[in-house]
PAFI-813598 format. One record per atom (N, C-alpha, C): residue in one letter; x, y, z. Coordinates in steps of 0.001 Angstrom, whole numbers, plus 524288, in hexadecimal, padded with zeros to 5 digits. Each point is the difference from the previous one (the first is absolute). Layout:
<tipas>
aXYZ
...
</tipas>
This chain:
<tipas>
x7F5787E6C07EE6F
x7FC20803307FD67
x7FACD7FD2780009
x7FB658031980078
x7FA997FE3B80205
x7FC5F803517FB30
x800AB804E6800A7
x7FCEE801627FAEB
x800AD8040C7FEBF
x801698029D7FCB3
x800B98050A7FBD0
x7FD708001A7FC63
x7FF04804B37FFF7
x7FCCD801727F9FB
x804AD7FED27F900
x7FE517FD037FE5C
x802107FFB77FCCB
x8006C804E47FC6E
x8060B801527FBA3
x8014B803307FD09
x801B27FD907FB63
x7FE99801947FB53
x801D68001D7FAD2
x80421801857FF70
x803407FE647FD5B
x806A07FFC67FF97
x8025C7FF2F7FAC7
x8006C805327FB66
x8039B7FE277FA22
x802B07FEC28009C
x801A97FC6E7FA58
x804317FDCF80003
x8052C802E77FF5C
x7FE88805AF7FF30
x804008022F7FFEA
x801DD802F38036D
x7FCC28010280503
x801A47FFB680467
x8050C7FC148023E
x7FC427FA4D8006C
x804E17FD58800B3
x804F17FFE07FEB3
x7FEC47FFAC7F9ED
x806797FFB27FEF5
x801CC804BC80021
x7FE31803CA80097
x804F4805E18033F
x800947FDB480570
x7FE857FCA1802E5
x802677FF95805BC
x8027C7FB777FEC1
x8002A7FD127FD7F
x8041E7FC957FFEC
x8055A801297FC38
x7FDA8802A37FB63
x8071B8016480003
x80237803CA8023F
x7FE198021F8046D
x8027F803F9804AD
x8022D7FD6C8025E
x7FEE57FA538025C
x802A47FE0E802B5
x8050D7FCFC7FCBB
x7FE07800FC7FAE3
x8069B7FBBC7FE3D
x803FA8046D7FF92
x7FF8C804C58000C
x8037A803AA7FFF5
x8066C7FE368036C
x7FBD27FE3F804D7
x805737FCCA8038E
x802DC7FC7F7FF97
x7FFBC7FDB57F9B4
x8023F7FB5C80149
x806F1800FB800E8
x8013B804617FF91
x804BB8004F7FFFF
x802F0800A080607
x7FCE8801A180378
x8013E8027E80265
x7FE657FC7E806B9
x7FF7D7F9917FE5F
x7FFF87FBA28045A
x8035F7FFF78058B
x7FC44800D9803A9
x804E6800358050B
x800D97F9AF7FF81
x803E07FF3D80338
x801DE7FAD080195
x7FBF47FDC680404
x800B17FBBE7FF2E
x7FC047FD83803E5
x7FF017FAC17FEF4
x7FCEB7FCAD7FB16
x7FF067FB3A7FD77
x7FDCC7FBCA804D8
x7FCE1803A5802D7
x7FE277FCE08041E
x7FB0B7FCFA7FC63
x7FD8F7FBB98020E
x7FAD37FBD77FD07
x7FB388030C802C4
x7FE58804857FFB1
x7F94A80204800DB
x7FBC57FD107FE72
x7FD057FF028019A
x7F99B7FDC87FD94
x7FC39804298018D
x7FD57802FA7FBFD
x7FC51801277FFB9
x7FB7A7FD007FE36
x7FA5B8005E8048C
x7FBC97FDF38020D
x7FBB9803877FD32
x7FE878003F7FB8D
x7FCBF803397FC0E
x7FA307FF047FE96
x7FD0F803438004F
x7F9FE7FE717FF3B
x7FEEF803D67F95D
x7FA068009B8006F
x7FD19801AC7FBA0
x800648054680051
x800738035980480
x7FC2E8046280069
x7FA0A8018680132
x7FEBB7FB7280245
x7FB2E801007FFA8
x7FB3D7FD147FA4D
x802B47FC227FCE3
x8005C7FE8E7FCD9
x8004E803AD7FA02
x802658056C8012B
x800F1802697FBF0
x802517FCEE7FA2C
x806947FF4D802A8
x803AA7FB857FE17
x7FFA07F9327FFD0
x802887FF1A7FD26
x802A77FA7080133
x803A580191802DA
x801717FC3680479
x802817FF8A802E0
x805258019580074
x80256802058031F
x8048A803327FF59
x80213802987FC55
x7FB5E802327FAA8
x8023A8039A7FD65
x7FE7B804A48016C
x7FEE0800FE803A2
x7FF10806CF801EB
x801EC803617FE8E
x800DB806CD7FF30
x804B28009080185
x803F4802808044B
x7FAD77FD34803E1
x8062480001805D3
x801177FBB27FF0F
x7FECA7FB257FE3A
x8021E7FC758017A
x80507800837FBAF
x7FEDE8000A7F9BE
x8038E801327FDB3
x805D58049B80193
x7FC96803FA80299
x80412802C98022C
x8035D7FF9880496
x7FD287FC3E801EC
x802947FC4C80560
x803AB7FCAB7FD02
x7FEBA7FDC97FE45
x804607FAE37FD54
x803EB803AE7FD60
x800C98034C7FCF9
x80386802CB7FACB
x8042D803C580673
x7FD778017C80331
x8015B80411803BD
x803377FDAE8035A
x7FFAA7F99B80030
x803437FD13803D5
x804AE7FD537FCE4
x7FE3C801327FB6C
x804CC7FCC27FD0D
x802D3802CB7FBD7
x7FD62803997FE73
x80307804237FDC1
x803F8802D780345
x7FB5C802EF80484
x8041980500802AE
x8017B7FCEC805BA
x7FE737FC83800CA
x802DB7FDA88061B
x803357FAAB7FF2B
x800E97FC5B7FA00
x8029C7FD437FE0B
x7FDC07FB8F8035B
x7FB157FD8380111
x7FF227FAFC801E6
x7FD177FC947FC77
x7FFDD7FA967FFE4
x7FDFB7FCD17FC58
x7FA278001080230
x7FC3A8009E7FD5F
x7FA9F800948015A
x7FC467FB2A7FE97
x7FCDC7FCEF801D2
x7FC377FB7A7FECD
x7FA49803788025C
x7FC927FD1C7FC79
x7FC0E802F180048
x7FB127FA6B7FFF9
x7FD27800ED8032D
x7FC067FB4180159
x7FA4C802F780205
x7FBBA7FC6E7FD6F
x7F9EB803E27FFEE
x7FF167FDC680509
x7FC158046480173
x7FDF47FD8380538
x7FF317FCCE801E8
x7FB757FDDA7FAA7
x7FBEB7FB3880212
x805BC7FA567FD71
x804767FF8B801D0
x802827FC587FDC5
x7FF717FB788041E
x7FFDE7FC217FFFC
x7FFDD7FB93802CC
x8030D8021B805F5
x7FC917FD2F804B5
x8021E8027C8058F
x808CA7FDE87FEED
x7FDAA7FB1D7FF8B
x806657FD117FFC8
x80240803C57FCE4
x7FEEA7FFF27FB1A
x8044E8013C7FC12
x801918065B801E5
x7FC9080435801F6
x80256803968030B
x8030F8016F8036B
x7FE8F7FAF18027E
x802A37FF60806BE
x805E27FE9D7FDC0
x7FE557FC1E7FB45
x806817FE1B7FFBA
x803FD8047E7FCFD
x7FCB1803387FC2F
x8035E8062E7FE96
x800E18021F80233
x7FDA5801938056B
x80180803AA8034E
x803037FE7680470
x802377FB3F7FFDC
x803CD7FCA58037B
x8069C801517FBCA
x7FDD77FF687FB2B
x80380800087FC43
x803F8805817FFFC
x7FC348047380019
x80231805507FFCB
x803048005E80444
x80297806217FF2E
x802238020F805EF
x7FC47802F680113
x7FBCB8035D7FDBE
x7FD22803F880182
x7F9857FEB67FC3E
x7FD357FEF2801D7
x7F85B801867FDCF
x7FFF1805A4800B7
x7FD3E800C87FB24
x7FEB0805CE7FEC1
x7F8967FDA3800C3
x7FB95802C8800B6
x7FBAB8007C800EA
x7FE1F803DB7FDE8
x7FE398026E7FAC8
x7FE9C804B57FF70
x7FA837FEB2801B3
x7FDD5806767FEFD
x7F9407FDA5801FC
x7FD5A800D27F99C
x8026C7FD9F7FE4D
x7FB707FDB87F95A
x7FD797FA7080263
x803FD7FD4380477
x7FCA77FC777FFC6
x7F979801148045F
x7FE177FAFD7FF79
x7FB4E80013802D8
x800487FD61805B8
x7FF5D801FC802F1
x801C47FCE9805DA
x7FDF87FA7080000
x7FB167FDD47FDF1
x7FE677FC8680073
x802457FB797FDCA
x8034B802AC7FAA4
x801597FB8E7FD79
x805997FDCD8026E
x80357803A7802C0
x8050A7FFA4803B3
x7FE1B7FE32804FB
x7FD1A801CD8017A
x7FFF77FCA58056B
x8041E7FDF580255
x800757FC4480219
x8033C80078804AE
x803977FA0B7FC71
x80056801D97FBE2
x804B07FAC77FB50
x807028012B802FB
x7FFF0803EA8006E
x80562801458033D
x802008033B80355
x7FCE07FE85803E3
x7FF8F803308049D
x804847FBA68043D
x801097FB5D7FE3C
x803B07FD9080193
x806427FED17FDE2
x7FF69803E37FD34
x805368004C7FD19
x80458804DB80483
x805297FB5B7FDA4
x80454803AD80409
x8011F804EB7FC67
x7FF69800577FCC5
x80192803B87FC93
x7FDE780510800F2
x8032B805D680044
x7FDD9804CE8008D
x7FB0B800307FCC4
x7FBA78015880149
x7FBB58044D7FC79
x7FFBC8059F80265
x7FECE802527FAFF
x7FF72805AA7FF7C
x7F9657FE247FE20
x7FD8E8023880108
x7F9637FECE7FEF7
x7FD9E805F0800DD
x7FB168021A7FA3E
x7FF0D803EC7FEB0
x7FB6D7FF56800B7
x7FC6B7FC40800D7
x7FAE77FE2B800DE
x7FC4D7FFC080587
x7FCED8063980020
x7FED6800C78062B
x7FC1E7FA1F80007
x7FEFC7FD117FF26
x7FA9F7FD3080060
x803B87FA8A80063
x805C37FF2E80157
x802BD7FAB7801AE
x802C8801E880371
x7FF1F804E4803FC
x802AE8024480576
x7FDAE7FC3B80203
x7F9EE7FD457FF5A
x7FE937FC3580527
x802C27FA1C7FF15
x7FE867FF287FBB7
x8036D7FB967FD92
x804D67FF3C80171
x8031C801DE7FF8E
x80804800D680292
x7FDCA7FFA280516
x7FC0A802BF8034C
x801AF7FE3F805E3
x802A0804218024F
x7FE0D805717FB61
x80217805D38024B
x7FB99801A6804F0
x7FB417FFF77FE76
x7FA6D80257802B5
x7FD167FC0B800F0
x7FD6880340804A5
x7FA207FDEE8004C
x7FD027FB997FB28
x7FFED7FAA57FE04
x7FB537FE827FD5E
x7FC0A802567FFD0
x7FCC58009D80669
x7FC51800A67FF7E
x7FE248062F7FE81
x803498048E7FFE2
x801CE803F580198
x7FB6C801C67FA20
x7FD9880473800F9
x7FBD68015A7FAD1
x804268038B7FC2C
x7FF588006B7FAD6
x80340800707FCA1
x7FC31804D97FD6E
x80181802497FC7B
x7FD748047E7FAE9
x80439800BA7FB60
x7FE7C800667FC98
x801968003C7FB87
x7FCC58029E7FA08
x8022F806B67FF0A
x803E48024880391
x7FC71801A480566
x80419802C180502
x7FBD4803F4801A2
x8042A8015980530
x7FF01802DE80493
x8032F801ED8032F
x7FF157FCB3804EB
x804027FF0C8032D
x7FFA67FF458054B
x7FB1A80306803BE
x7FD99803B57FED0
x7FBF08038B80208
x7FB557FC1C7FD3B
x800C97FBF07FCD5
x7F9E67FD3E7FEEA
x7FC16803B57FDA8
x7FB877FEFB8018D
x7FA31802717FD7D
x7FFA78036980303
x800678063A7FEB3
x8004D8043D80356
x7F9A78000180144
x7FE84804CC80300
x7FB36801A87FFF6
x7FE6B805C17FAB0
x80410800737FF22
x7FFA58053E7FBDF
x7FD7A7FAE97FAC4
x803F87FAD27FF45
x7FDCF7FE2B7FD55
x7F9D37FD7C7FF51
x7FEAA7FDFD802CE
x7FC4D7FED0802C9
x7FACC8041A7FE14
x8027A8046E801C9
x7FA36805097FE61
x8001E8019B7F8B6
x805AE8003F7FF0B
x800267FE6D7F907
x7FC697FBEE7FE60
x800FB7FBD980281
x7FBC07FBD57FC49
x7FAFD8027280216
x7FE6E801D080390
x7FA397FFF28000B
x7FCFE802707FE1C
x80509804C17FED3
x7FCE48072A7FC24
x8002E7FC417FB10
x8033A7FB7C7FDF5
x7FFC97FED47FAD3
x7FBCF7FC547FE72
x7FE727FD8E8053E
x7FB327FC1E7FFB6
x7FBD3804657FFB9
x7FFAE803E88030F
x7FC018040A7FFFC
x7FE8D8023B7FA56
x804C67FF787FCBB
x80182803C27FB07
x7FB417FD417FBD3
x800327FB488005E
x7FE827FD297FE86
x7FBCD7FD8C7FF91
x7FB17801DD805B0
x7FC1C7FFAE7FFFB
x7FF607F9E280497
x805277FD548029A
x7FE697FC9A8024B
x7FFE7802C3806A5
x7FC4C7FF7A801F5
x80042800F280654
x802347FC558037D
x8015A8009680343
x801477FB1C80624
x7FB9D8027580329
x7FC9C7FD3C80026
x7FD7080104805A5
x8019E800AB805BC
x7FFCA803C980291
x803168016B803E8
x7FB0E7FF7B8051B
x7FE587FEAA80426
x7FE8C801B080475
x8010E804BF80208
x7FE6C803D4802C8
x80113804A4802D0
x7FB3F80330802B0
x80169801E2802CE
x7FC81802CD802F4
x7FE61807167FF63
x7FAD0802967FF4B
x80297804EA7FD7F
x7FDA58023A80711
x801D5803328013A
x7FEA880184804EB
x7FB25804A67FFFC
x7FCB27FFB38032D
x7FC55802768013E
x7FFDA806867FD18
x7FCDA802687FCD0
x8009D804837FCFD
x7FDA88039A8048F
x801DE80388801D1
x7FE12804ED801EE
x7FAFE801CA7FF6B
x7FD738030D80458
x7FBAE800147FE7E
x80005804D57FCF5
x7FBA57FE367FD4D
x7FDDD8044F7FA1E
x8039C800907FB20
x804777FB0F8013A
x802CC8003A7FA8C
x7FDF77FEF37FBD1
x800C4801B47FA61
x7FDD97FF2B7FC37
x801847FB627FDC9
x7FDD77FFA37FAE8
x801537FACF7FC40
x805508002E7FF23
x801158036A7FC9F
x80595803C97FEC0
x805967FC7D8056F
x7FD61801CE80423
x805277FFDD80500
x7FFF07F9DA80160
x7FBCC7FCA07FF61
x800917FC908011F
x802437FA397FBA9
x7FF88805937FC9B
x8021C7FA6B7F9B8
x805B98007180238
x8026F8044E800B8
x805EC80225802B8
x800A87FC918041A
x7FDC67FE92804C1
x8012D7FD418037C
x800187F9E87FECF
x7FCA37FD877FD12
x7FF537FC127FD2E
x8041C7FE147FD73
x8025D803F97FDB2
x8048F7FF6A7FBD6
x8051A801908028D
x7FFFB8014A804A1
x80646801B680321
x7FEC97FA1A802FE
x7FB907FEAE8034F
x7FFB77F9C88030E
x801BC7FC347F973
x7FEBE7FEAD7FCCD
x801757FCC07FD9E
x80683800607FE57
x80284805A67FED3
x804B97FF2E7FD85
x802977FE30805AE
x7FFC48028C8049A
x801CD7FD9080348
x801617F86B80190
x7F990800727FE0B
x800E07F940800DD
x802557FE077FC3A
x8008B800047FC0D
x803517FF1A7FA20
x8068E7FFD6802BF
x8016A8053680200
x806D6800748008A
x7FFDC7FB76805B1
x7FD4280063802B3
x7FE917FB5D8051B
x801097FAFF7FF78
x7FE747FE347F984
x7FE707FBD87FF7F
x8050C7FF2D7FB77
x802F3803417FDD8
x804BE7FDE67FD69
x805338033880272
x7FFCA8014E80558
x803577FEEB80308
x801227FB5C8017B
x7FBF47FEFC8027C
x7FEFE7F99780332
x8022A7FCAB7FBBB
x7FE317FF217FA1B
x8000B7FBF97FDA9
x807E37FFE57FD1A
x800658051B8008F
x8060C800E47FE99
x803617FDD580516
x7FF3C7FFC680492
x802718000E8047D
x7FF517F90780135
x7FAB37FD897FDEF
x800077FA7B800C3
x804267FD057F9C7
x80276803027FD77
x8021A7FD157FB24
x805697FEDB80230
x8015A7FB127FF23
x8059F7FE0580252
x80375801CE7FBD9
x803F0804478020E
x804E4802837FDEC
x802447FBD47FE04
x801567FFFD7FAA8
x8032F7FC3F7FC34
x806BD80045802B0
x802B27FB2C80105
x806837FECE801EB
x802C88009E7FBFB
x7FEDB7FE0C7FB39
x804E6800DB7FBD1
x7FB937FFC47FAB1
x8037E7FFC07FC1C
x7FDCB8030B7FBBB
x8036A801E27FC43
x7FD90803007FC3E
x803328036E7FC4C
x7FCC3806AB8000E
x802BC802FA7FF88
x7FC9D805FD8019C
x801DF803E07FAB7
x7FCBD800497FCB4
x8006C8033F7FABF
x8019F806467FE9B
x8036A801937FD14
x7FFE7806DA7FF63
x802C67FFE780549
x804387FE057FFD8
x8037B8025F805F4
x805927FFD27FA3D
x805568038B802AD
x80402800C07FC13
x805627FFAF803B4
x800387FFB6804B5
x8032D8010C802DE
x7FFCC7FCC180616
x804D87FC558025C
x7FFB57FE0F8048D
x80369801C9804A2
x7FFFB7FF178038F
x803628003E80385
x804BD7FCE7803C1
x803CC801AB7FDDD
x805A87FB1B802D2
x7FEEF8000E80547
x7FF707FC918036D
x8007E80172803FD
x8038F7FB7E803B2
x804127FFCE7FD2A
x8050F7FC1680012
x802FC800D77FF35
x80317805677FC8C
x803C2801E47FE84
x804C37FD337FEB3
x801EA7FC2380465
x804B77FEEF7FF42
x7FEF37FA7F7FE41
x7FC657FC397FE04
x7FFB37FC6C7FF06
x800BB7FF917F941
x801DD7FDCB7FF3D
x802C67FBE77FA47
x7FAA2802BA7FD0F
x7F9EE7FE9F8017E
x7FCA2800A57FCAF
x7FF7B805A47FD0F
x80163802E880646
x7FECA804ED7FED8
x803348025F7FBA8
x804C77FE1A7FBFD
x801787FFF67FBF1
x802C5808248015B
x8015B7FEA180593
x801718060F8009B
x7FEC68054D800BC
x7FA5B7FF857FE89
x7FBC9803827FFCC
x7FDD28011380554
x7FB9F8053A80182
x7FE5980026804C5
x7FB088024F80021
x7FDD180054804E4
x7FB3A805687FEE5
x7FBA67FD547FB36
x7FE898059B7FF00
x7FC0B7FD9A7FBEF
x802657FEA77FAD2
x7FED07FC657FBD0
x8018F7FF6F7FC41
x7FC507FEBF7FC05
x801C7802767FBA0
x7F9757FFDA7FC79
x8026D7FBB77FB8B
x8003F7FAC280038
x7FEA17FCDF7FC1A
x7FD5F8002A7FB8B
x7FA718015A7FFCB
x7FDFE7FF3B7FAEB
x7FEF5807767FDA0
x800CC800227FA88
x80072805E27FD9D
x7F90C803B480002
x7FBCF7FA498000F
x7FCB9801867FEDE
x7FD1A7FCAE804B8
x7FBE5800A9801BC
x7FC637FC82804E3
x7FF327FA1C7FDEC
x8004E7FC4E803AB
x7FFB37FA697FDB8
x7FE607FDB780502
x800BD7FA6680046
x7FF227FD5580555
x8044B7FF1780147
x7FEB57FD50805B5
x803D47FFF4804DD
x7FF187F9E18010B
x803167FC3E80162
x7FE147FD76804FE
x800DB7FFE0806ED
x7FC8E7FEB780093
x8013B802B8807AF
x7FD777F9BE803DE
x801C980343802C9
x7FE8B7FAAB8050E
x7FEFB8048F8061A
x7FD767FEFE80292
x7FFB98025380516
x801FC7FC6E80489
x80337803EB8027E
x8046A7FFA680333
x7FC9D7F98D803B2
x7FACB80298801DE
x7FD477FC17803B1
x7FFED7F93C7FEE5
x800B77FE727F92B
x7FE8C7FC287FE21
x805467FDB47FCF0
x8034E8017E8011E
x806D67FDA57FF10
x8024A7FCC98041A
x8004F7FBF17FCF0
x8049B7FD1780369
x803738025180353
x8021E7FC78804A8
x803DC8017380306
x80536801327FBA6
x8023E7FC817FD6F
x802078004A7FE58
x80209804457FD1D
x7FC46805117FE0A
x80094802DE7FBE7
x8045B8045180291
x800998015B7FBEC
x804EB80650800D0
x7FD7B8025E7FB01
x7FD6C804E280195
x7FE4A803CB7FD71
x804FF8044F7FDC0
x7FF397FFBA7FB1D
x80488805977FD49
x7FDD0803C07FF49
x7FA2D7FEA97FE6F
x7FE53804A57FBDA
x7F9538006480136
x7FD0C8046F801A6
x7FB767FF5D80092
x7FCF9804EF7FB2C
x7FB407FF5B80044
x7FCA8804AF7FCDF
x80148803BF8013E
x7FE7F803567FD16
x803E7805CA8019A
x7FAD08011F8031A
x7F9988001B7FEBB
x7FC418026880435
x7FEDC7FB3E805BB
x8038F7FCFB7FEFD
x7FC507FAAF8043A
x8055D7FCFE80295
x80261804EB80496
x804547FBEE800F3
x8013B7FAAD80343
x7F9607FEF580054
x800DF7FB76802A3
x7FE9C7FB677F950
x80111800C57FC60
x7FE2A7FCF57FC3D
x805867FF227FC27
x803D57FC1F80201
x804047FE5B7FC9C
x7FDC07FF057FAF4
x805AA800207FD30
x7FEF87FFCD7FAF5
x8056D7FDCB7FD1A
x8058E8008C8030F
x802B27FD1D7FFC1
x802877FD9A80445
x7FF477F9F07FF0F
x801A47FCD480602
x802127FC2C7FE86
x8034C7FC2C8040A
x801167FAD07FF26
x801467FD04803AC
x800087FC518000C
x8000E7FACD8037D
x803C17FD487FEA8
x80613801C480483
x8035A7FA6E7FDD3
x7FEEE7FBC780234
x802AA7FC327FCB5
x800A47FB4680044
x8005F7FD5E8051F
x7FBCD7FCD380377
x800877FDE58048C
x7FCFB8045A80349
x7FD16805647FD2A
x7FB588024D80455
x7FD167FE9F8006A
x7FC8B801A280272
x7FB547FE318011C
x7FC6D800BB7FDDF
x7FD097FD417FC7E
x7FAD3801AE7FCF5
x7FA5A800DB80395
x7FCB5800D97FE10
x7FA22801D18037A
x7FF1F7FAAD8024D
x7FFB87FB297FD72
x800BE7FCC080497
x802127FCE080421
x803BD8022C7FFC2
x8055C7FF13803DF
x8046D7FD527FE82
x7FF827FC6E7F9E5
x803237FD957FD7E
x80501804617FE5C
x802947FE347FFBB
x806488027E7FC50
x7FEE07FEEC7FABA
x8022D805617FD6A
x801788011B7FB32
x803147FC8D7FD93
x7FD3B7FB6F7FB0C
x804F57FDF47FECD
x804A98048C7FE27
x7FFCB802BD7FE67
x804898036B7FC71
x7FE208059580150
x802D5802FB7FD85
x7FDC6806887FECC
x7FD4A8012E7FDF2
x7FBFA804A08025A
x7FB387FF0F7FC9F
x7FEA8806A37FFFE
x80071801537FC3A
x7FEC28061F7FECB
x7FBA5802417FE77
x7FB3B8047880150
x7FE0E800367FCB7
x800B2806257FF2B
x7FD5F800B27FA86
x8029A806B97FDC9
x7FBC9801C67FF32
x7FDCC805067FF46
x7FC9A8032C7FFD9
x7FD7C7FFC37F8CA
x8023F7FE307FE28
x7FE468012E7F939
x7FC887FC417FF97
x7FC95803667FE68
x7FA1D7FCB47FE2C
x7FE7B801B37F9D0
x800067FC297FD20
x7FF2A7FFC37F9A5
x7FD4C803DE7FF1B
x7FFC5802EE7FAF5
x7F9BC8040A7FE62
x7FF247FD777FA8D
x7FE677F8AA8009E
x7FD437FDC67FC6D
x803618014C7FB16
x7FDA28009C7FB9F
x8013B8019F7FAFB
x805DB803A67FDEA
x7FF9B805628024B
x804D08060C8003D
x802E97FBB180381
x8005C7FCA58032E
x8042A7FD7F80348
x801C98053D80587
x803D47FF40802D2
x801A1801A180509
x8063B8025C7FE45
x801D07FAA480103
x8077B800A17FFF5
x801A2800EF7FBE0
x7FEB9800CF7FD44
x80288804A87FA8A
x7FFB28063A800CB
x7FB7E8009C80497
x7FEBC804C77FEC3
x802088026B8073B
x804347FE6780294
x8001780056804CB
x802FF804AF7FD38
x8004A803078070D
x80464804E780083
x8068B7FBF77FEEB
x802E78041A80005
x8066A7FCC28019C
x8017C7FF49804F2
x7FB428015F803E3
x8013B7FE8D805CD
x7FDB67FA4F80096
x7F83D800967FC65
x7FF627FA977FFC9
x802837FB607FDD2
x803718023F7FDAB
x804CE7FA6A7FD4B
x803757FFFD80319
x802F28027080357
x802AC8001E80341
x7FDC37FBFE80421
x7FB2D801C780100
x7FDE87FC0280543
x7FEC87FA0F7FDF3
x7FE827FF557FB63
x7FECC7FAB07FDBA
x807297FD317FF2B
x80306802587FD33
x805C57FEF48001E
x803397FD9B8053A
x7FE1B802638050B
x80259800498031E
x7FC637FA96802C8
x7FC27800757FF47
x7FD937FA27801A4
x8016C7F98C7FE5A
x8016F800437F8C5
x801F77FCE07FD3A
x805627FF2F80376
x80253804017FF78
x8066A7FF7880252
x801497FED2806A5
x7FBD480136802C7
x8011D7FE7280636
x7FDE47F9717FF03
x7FA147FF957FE2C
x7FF157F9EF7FF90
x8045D7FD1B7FD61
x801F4800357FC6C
x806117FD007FE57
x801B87FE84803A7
x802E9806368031E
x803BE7FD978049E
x7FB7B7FC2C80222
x7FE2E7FD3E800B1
x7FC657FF078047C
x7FE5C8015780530
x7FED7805CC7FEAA
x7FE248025480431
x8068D8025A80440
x805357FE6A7FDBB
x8040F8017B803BF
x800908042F80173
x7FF8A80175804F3
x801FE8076B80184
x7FA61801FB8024D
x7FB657FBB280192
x7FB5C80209802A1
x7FFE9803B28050A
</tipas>
């Protein structure tokens, strides 16, 4: 996470989402595997891993999937991370944390990650480094529709762009009247001229997070991730973010499950086993997953998924266990 608008959050909000999740305590699958969840602020909403995805991450893995859960802040010492996440069988990554403060602390660990954080795809050694990023916004970048929005709004406003243009020769015996018209058709022309061009020179963003999308696409079917599901599948109940990567700026290594439902060259669930090839030709120490759920700050994400989006987060926890067996 890079930047969100921060939200105000009662306290009595919270505690209705957290005793929703203790409802389960009865009802623990087997499992008692050692998880570490890798937890940030939110954006510095919270203290550190009290979110409540993160809270609902921790109660959700140990209530209803029966595993022992450890929980460690971002910014924790590089060692003392490296050595928790050597410790676990599985790192959880929600994206409360801040990419900067994770960095690349265990990117050498054998241990599976599941990682929710579009802004450490370059970090893991999924994409392009150099590859241009947005947050939120679409694989289509800075349209030209956008482009003419800002300028009617700079216009709205009383600021001009000075434009160059040429008005072409007025007919003879045209009036004042016909030539303010020609004046003013040569300038809008040069205006759409001139934020074509400037839309067409903006370098299309590789990965990212893309906002108000509700639904992705399997396009793996028979893989462990795909949690059984196919076609389109609508994860979130209400529009939220995504994270994505474009097909062009992924490692060799990757195996795509799941892309945007409008952008099918833009994964959104992928992974890299253990011993592929990362973007720079090195091997994967371990399995390395990443999932489409991107935090909404404050209201949180994974409390509020469809039962397909728990299905697909479930089925990720449970293939990384096996370690990746049955690829």
């Amino acid at each position: 996470m890079n930047r969100k608008q921060a939200l105000t959050l009662g306290a009595v909000g919270l505690s209705a989402v957290l005793a929703g999740s203790l409802v389960f305590a009865q009802e623990a699958a087997p499992g008692n595997k050692h998880i570490l969840i890798i937890c940030g602020t939110e954006n510095n909403i919270y203290t550190a891993c009290t979110s409540i995805d993160d809270i609902w991450l921790r109660n959700h893995l140990r209530l209803d999937m029966g595993h022992r859960v450890t929980m460690i802040p971002h910014n924790a010492d590089a060692a003392e991370m490296l050595a928790a996440a050597d410790a676990a069988d599985l790192v959880i990554i929600p994206e409360s944390v801040t990419s900067g403060q994770v960095g690349r602390k265990v990117v050498s660990t054998t241990t599976p990650i599941i990682q929710m954080e579009s802004f450490l795809q370059d970090e893991f050694g999924f994409v392009n480094p150099a590859a241009p990023t947005v947050d939120p916004g679409t694989p289509d970048g800075v349209t030209a529709r956008q482009m003419e929005d800002a300028w009617e709004l700079l216009a709205d406003i009383g600021l001009n762009i000075d434009i160059d243009f040429e008005v072409p020769a007025a007919p003879a015996g045209a009036d004042a009247a016909a030539i303010a018209a020609l004046t003013e058709d040569a300038y809008e022309a040069a205006v759409e001229a001139a934020i074509e061009a400037a839309a067409a020179a903006v370098e299309k963003p590789l990965f990212g997070a893309i906002a108000n999308v509700t639904d992705l696409v399997i396009v793996d079917p028979t893989h462990p991730l795909a949690a059984g599901l196919s076609g389109r599948v609508t994860v979130y109940p209400i529009p939220a973010e995504m994270n994505w990567a474009m097909a062009e700026t992924l490692a060799p290594g990757v195996h795509v499950v799941a892309t945007l439902s409008d952008y099918p060259d833009a994964a959104t669930i992928y992974f890299i086993p253990e011993g592929g090839e990362l973007f720079d030709g090195t091997p994967a120490p371990g399995l390395r997953i990443t999932l489409f759920v991107e935090n909404s700050n404050a209201i949180g994400t994974h409390h509020r998924m469809t039962e397909d989006g728990h299905r697909l987060f479930d089925a990720a926890v449970n293939w990384a266990l096996s370690q990746g067996s049955g690829m």
